[in-house]
C-alpha positions in Angstrom: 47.6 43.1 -7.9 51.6 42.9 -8.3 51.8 42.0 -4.6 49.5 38.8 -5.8 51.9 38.2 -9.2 54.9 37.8 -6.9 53.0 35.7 -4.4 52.0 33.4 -7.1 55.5 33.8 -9.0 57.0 32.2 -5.4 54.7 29.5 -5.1 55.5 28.0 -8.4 58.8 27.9 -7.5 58.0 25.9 -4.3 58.9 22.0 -4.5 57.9 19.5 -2.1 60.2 17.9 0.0 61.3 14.3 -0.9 59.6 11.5 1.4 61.8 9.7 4.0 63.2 6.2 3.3 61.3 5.0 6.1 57.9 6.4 4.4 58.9 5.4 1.1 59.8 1.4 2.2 56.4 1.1 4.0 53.9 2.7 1.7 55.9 0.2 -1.3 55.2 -2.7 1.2 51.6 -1.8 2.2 51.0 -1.6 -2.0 53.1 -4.9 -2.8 51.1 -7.1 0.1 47.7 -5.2 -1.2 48.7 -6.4 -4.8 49.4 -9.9 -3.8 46.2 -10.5 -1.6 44.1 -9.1 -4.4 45.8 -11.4 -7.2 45.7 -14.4 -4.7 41.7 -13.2 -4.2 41.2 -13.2 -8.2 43.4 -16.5 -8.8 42.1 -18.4 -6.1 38.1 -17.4 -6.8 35.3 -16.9 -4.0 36.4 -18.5 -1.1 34.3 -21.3 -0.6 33.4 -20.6 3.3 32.1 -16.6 2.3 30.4 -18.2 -0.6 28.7 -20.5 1.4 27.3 -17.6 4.4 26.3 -15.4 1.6 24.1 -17.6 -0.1 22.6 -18.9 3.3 22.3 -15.0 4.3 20.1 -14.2 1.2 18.1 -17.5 1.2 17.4 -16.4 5.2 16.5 -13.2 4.1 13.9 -14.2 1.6 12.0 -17.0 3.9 11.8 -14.3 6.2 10.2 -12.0 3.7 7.6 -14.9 2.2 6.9 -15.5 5.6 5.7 -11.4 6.9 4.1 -11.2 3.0 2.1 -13.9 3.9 1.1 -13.2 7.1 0.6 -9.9 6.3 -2.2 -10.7 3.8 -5.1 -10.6 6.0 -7.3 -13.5 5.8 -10.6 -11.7 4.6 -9.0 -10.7 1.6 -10.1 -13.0 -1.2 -9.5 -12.5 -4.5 -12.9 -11.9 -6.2 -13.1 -12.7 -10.5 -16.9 -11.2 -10.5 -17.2 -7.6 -11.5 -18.7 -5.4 -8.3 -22.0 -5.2 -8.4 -24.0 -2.7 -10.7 -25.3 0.3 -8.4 -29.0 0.0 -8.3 -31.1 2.9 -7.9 -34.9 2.8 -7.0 -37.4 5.4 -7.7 -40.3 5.7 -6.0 -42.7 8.3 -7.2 -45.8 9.7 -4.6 -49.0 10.8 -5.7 -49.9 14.2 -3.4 -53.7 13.6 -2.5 -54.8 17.5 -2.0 -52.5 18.3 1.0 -53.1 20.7 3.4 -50.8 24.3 3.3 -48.8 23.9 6.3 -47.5 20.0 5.8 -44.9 18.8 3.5 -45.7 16.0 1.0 -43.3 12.9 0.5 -42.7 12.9 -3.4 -39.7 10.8 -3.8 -37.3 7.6 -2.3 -34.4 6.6 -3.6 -32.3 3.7 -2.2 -28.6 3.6 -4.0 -26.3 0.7 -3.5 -22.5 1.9 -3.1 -20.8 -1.0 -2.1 -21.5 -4.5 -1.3 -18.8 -6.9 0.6 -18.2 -10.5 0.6 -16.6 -10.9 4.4 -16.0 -14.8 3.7 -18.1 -18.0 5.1 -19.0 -18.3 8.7 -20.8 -21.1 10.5 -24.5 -20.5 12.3 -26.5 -22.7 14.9 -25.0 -27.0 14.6 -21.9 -26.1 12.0 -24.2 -24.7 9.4 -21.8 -22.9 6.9 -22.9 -19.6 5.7 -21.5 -16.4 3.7 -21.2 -13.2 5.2 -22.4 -10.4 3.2 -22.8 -6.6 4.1 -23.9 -4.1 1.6 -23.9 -0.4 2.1 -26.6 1.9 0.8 -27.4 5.1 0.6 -31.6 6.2 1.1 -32.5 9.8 0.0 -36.0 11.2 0.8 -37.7 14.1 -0.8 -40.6 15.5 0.9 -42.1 19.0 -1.0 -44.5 21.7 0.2 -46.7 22.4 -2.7 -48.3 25.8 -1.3 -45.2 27.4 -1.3 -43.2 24.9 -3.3 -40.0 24.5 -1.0 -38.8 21.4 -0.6 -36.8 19.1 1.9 -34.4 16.3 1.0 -32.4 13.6 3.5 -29.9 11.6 2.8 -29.5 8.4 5.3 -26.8 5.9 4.9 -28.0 2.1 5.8 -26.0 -1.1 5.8 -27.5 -4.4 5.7 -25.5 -7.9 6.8 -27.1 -10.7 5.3 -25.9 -14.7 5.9 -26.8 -16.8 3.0 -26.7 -20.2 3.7 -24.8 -22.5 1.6 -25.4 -25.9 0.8 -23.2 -28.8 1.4 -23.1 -31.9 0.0 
């Protein structure tokens, strides 16, 4: 540890050496013209020319913008103020008319509505407008065995496109 003490006892003793003239003359001229172009900047305001390209920069920049975020909207997309429609569920009970052993017995449909799709107005036969509309369901069946009492259930997904004409006037 002395051998570190004496190391650190020389280094505070250390000075730097004195810059050159030379160095000293140009680093005071590089500050004094830095000083002057800055005050000249501030007194004088925005140049009108910079002013000018900037503002013609950003107003570039946002017509391009407006132009991809509306062309990026995709033209299906409309803007629907009517709550989705309510899922529906049908049940449809079977009556089981003394069935055999061996066969399974249909005891149950059910057709579910998941979604349904307005795709926007198309035009059928002489210019006839009409709105496309597809709905998705889902149909489950339940068939049942009852001499053992095992049943079997499927679950098909459907989808229905419907045109509904529309009047015009």
């Amino acid at each position: 540890m002395n051998e570190f003490e004496d190391m650190e006892k020389e280094l505070r003793r250390l000075c730097p050496a004195p810059p050159s003239e030379g160095l000293q003359s140009r680093i005071v001229k590089e500050l004094d013209e830095k000083t002057t172009h800055a005050l000249k900047k501030r007194a004088g305001g925005i140049h009108f020319r910079n002013f000018k390209l900037r503002w013609a920069a950003s107003l570039a920049l946002a017509a391009a913008l407006a132009i991809v975020a509306f062309l990026g909207i995709p033209k299906s997309a409309k803007v629907n103020d009517t709550p989705p429609p309510p899922i529906v569920e049908v049940e449809i009970p079977v009556a089981v008319d003394s069935p055999s052993t061996s066969k399974y017995v249909p005891v149950e449909a059910r057709h579910v509505l998941m979604n349904a799709q307005e795709e926007g107005i198309f035009y059928i036969g002489d210019h006839i407008p009409a709105r496309k509309m597809r709905y998705r369901f889902v149909d489950s069946y339940t068939w049942k065995n009852p001499a053992d009492g095992s049943s079997l259930q499927v679950a098909v997904p459907r989808e229905e496109v419907l045109l509904v004409r529309l009047d015009t006037y």
